[in-house]
C-alpha positions in Angstrom: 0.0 0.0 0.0 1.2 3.2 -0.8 0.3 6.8 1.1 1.1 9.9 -0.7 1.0 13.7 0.8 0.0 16.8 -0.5 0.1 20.3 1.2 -1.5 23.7 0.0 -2.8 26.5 1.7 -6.3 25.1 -0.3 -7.5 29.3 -0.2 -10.2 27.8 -1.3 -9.6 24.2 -2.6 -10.6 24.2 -6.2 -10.5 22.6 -9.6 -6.8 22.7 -9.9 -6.2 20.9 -6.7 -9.4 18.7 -7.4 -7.8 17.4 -10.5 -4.1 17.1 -9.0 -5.8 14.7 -6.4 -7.6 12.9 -8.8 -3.8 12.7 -10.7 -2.4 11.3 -7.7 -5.0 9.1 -6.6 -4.1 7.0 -9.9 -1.0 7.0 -7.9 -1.5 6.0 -4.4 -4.3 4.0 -2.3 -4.2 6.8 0.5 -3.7 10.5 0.0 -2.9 13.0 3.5 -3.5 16.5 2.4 -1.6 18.9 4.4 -3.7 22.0 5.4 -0.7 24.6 5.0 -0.8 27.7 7.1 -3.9 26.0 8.9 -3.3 28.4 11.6 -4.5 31.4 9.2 -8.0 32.8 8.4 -10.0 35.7 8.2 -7.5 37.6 5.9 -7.9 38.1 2.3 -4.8 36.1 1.6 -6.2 33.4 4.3 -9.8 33.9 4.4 -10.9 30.2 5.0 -9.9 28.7 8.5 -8.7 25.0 8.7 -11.5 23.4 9.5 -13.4 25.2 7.0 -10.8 24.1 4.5 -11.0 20.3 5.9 -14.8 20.7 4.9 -14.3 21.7 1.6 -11.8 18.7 0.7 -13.7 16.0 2.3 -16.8 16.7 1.1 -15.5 17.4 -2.9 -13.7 13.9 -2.0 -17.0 12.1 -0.7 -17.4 10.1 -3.7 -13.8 9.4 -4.5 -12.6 5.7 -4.0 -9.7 7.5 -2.3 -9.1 7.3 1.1 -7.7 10.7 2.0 -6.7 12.4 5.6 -7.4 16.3 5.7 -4.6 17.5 8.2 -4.1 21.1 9.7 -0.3 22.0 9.2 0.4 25.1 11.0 3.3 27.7 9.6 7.3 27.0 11.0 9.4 29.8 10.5 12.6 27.1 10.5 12.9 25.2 7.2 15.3 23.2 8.6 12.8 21.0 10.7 9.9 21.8 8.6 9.9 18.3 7.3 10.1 16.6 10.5 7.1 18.9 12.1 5.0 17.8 8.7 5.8 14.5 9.1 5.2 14.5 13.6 1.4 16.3 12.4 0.8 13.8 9.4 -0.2 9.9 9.4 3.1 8.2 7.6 3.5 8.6 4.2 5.5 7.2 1.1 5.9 10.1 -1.5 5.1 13.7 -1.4 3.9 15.6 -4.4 4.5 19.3 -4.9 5.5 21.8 -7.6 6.6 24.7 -5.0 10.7 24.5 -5.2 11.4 24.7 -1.8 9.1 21.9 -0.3 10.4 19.8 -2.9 14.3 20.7 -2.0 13.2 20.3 1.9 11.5 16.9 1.3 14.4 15.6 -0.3 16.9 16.8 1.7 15.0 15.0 4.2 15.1 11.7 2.1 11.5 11.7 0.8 10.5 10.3 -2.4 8.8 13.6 -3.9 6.7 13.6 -7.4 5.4 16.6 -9.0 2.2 16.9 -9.8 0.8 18.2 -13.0 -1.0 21.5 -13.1 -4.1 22.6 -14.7 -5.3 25.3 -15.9 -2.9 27.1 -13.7 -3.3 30.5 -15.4 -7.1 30.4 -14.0 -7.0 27.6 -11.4 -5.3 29.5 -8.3 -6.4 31.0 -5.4 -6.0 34.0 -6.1 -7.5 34.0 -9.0 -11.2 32.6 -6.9 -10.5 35.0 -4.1 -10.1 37.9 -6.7 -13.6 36.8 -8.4 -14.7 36.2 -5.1 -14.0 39.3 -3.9 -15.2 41.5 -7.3 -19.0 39.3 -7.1 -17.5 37.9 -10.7 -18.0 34.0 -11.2 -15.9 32.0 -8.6 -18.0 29.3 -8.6 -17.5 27.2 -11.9 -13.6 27.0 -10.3 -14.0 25.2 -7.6 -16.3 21.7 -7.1 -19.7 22.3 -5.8 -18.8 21.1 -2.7 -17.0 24.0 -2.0 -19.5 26.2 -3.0 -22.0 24.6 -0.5 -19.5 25.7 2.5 -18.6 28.7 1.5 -21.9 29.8 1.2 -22.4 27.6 5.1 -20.0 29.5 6.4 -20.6 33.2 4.8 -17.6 33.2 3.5 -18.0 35.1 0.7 -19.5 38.0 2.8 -16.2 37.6 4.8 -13.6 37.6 2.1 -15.4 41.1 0.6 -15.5 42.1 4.3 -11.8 41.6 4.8 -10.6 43.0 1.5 -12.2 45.9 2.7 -10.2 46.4 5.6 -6.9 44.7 4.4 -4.5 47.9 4.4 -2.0 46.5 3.9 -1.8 45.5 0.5 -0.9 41.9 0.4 
């Protein structure tokens, strides 16, 4: 049996990550996803808390024959033992898939099998992209699975990202 990991700050989850999985679950017969940054929320960059985030992946992954683990990773400000904290927050796992330089660097240097995983869509499929629609009341919705559409709307978190964005004055 194999157990792969994948981490993103999943600001919402949407389609990109929702076919990466699906890529990966060829793969693997367990998937952890790493809830990055799971300490952030309520920020325009970070508007979704973790457990909001853990809702929106396990219930777009309901269906899937995939069994997956939704974990809350908070931030570490050392790289150097940022593999070992992933690893003493996640169930064990085989290979690790990301595209983001450094995690793969860190991963290896730390002896783990990592894969990258291939991208969709990119130019349209990224976070900031939704939160920018989000934010503007222009279509968010067709780029992210329906499931995610059911918790923003649970958890009024569209009023809270335009909230936010209001008061964000600092740019970022």
């Amino acid at each position: 049996m194999t157990r792969g990991f994948y981490i993103g700050r999943f600001q919402p989850y949407h389609n990109g990550h929702h076919n990466v999985v699906q890529s990966i679950a060829e793969e693997v017969d367990e998937l952890v996803l790493g809830i990055g940054s799971a300490g952030d929320s309520h920020s325009q960059h970070d508007p979704f808390t973790a457990g909001e985030r853990i809702m929106m992946i396990t219930k777009s992954l309901v269906d899937s024959d995939l069994v997956t683990y939704a974990v809350p990773i908070e931030d570490l400000d050392r790289n150097s033992v940022w593999v070992s904290h992933v690893q003493s927050m996640s169930p064990d796992f085989d290979v690790a898939y990301s595209n983001n330089p450094l995690v793969i660097r860190l991963f290896e240097e730390a002896g783990v099998e990592v894969r990258q995983s291939p991208m969709y869509d990119r130019h349209v499929l990224e976070g900031t992209e939704v939160r920018d629609r989000m934010i503007a009341g222009d279509d968010w919705e067709s780029l992210v699975p329906d499931a995610v559409v059911e918790v923003v709307e649970e958890t009024g978190g569209l009023e809270r990202i335009q909230r936010v964005s209001d008061s964000d004055s600092n740019g970022e």
